[in-house]
C-alpha positions in Angstrom: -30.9 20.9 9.5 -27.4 19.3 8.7 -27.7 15.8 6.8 -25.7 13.1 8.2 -23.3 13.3 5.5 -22.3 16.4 6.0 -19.8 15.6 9.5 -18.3 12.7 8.1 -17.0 15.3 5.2 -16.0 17.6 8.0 -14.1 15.3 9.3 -12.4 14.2 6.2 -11.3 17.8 5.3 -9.7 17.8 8.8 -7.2 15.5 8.2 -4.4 16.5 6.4 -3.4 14.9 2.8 0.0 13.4 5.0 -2.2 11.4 7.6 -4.6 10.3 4.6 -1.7 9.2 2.7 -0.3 7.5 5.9 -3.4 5.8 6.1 -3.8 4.4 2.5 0.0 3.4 3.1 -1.5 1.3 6.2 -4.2 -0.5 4.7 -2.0 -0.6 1.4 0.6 -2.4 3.0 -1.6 -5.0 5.0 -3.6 -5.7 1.5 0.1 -6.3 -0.1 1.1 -8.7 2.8 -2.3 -11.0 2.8 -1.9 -11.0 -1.1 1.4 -12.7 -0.7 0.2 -14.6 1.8 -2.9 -16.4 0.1 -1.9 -15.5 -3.6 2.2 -16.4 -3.7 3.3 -18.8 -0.7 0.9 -21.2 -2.3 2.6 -21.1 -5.7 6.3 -20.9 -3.9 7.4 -24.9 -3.4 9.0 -25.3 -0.4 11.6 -27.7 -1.4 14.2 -29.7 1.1 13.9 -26.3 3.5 10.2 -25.6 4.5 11.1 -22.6 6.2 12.3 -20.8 3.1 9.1 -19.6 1.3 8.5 -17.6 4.8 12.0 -16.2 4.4 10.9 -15.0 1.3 7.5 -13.0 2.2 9.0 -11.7 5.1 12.0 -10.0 2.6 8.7 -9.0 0.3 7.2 -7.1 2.5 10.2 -5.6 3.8 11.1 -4.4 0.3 8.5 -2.5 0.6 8.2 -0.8 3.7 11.1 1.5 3.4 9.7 3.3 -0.3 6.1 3.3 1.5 7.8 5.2 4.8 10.0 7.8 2.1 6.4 8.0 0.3 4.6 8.9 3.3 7.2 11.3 4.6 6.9 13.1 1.4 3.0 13.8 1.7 3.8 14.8 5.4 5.9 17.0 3.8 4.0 18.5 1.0 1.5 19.1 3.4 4.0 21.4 5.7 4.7 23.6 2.7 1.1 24.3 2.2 1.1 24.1 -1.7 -3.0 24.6 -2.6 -3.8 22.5 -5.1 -2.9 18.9 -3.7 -6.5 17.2 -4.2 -5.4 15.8 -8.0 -1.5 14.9 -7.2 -3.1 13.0 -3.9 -6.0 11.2 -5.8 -3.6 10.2 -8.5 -1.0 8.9 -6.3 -3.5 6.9 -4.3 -4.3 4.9 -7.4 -1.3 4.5 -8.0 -0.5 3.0 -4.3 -3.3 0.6 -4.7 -2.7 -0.4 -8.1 1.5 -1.5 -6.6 -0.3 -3.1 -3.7 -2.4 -5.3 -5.3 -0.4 -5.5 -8.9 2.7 -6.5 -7.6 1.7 -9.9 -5.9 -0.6 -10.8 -8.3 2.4 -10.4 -11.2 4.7 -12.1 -8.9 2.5 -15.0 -8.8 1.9 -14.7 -12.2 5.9 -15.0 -12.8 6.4 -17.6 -10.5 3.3 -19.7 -12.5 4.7 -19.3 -15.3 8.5 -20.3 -14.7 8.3 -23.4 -13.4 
């Protein structure tokens, strides 16, 4: 008798380190967005223009999206060239992802706190 377990870690093998990599890059990049949202456009002060601290998220996240996409091609194709041993490179990189996606807003608030 299979446990219940033992599908969903079917399933994960399945998919391929460039559509796991797309998906982190998904989530990733909706965590960075509602972090600028809640945790910088509060500390931005919208003065004279009130439009311009939406100007600036907007230009954030689209700093972004263009190293994510080149980051995401390049698991898609690492996984074409069928190199073994990707478990530790993906794992690592993953971190790494996260740690920019949640880092980089929080510092940027921190910066803007700090200079007034």
């Amino acid at each position: 008798m299979a446990s219940k377990a033992q599908p969903m870690i079917r399933r994960a093998e399945l998919k391929g380190y460039g559509k796991r990599m797309s998906t982190h890059i998904a989530y990733a990049l909706v965590i960075y967005t509602l972090a600028l949202i809640f945790e910088v456009s509060p500390m931005i002060k919208g003065s004279g223009m009130a439009i311009w601290p939406y100007f600036l998220l907007v230009f954030l996240v689209g700093l972004v999206i263009l190293p994510c996409r080149n980051f995401e091609k390049r698991w898609q194709m690492l996984e074409v060239s069928g190199e073994d041993d990707l478990s530790a490179q993906f794992k690592r990189e993953v971190r790494g992802l996260w740690l920019c996606a949640i880092g980089a807003p929080t510092a940027l608030m921190a910066i803007i706190w700090i200079i007034p």
